[in-house]
N, C-alpha and C positions, 0 to 999 in steps of 0.2 A: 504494500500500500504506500501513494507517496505519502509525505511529510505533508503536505495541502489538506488530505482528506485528516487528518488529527490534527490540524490548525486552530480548532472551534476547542479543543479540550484541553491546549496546553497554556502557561503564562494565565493562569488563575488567580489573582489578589491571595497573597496569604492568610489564613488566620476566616477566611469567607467557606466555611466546612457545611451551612445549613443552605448555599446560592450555588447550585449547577451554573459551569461554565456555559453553558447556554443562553442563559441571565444576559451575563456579561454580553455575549456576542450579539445577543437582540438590541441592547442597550448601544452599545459599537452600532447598529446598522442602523436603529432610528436618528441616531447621531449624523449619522455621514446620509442618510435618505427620508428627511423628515414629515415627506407623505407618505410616507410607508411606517407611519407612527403604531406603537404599541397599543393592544387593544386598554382604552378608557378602561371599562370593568375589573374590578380585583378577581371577577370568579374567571373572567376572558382570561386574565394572564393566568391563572393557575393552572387552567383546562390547559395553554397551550405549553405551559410548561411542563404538565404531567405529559401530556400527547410527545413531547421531544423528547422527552424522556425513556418513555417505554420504544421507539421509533430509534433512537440510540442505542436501544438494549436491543434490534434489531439485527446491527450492524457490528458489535462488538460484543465479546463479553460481557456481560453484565458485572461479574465480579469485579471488571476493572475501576466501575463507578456505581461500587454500591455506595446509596447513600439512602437506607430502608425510611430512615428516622425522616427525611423531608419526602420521600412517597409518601410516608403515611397521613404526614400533618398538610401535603396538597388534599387527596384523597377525602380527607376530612373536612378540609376548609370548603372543596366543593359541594360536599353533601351538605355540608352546614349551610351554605349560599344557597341552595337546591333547596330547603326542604325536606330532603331525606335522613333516615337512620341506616348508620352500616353495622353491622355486626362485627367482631370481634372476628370468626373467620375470613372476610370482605376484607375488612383492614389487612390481614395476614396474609391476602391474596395480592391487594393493592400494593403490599411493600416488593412483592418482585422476590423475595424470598424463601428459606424455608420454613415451615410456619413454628417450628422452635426459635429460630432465629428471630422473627415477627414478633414471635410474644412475649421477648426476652426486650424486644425494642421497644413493646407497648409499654411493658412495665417500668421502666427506664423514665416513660417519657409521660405518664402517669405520675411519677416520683416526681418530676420537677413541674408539673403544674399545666403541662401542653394536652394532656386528655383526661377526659376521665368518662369512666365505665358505669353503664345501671343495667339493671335485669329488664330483658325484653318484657314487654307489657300485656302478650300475648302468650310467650312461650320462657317455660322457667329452665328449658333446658341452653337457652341463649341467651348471650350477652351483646349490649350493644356499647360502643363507642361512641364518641366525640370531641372534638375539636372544645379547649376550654373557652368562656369569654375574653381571656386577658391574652391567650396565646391567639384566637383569631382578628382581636385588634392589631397584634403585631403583624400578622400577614397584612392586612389592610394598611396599616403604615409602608410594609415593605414595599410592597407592589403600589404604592404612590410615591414612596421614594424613586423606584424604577422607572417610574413613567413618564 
């Protein structure tokens, strides 16, 4: 593969671990072609970043750019914009990984205050997720910083 086609993934800001290089490179393209602006909406950019995302994991490894922990809180944040509830399996499907590895990252990220869990309302044998209020103001910060 040349060096061109891993262009978009190398020279990342350091210390930026929860922003796919993707970010970056959209940001670089609105910059240099400003009718080609980034979608307005917080749920637009997150769709389109989860969509490059898995679209990435098409064409590479995926282990090269796991980064379960910002699948899961895209995922989240769009079903929270949506309306919808995800389950705890969904989430672990959302993250691209295995689902020990998912649920080791929910917990994780549970612990620090970005999701949290209730008993489905229907079914006692499922849990559902979501996206907390303090960590989905921060994606709405982000993705207005971005824009």
């Amino acid at each position: 593969m040349s060096q061109d086609r891993h262009k978009s993934f190398i020279n990342v800001p350091s210390g930026n671990d929860l922003v796919d290089t993707g970010v970056f490179e959209a940001i670089r393209s609105v910059k240099k072609n400003p009718s080609s602006a980034w979608p307005a909406a917080p749920i637009e950019v997150a769709r389109t970043l989860y969509r490059n995302r898995r679209a990435r994991n098409r064409h590479f490894d995926d282990s090269l750019f796991a980064e379960p922990r910002w699948d899961i809180l895209l995922d989240l944040f769009i079903a929270e914009e949506e309306g919808r509830s995800i389950s705890v399996s969904s989430a672990c499907i959302g993250a691209a990984v295995p689902h020990a590895t998912a649920l080791r990252h929910l917990g994780m990220m549970q612990r620090n205050g970005l999701i949290e869990r209730r008993a489905h309302p229907r079914d006692a044998r499922c849990q559902q997720v979501r996206i907390t209020a303090s960590a989905a103001t921060s994606m709405h910060e982000l993705f207005a910083d971005l824009a």
